[in-house]
C-alpha positions in Angstrom: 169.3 -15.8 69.4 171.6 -16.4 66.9 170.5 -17.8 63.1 173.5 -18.9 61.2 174.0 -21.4 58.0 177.7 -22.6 56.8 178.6 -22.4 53.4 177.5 -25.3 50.9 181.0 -26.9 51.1 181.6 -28.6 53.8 185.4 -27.4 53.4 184.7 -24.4 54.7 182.8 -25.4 57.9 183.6 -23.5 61.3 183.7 -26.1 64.0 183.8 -23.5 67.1 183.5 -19.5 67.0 183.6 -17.0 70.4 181.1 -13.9 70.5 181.8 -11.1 71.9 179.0 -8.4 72.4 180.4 -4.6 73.2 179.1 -1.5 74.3 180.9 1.1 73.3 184.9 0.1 73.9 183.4 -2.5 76.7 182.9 -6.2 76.0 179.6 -6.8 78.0 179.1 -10.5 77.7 181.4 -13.9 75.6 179.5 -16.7 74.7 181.5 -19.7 73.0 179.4 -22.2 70.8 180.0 -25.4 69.1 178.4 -25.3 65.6 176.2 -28.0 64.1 178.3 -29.9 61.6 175.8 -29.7 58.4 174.5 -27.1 55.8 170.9 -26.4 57.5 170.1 -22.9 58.8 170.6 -23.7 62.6 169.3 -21.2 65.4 171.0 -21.3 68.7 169.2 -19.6 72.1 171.1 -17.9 74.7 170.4 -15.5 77.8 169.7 -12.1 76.1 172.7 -10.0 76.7 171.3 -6.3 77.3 171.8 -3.6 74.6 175.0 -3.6 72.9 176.6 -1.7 69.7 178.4 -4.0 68.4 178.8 -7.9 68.1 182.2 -9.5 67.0 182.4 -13.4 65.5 185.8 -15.2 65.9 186.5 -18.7 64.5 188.3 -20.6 67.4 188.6 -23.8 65.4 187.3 -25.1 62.2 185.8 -28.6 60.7 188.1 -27.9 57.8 190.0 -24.9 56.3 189.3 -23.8 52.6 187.9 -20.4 52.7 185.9 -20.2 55.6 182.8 -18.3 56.1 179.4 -18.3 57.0 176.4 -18.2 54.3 173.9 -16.4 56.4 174.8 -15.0 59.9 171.9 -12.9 62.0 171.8 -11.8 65.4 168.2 -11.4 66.1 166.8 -9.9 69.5 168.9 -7.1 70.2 168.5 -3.3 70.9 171.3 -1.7 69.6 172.4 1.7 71.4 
């Protein structure tokens, strides 16, 4: 799962991010989510992926565009290799 909580202004919101989870040079898995429009710590549940090295965030759109960024971001369920 994924736990993740915008920033307190609501100018900085991300609207929709891709995931990417690598092994090694190897993108295993991309997921795509829509993020809850509010500043509550929201948890999202997906298929587990396997056991990957590294996980990359990108913003594919946003609610609005100030600075951008997340408050709290954790990836939670994973063996790393």
């Amino acid at each position: 799962m994924v736990r993740y909580r915008h920033r307190s202004c609501s100018c900085e919101w991300f609207r929709d991010v891709r995931v990417d989870f690598w092994d090694d040079d190897v993108i295993i898995k991309t997921l795509t989510f829509t993020l809850a429009q509010d500043a509550n710590i929201n948890t999202i549940n997906f298929t587990p992926v396997g056991p990957v090295s590294s996980v990359r965030v990108y913003a594919t759109s946003v609610y609005s565009i100030v600075n951008n960024g997340f408050s709290e971001l954790q990836f939670l369920g994973f063996d790393l290799v």
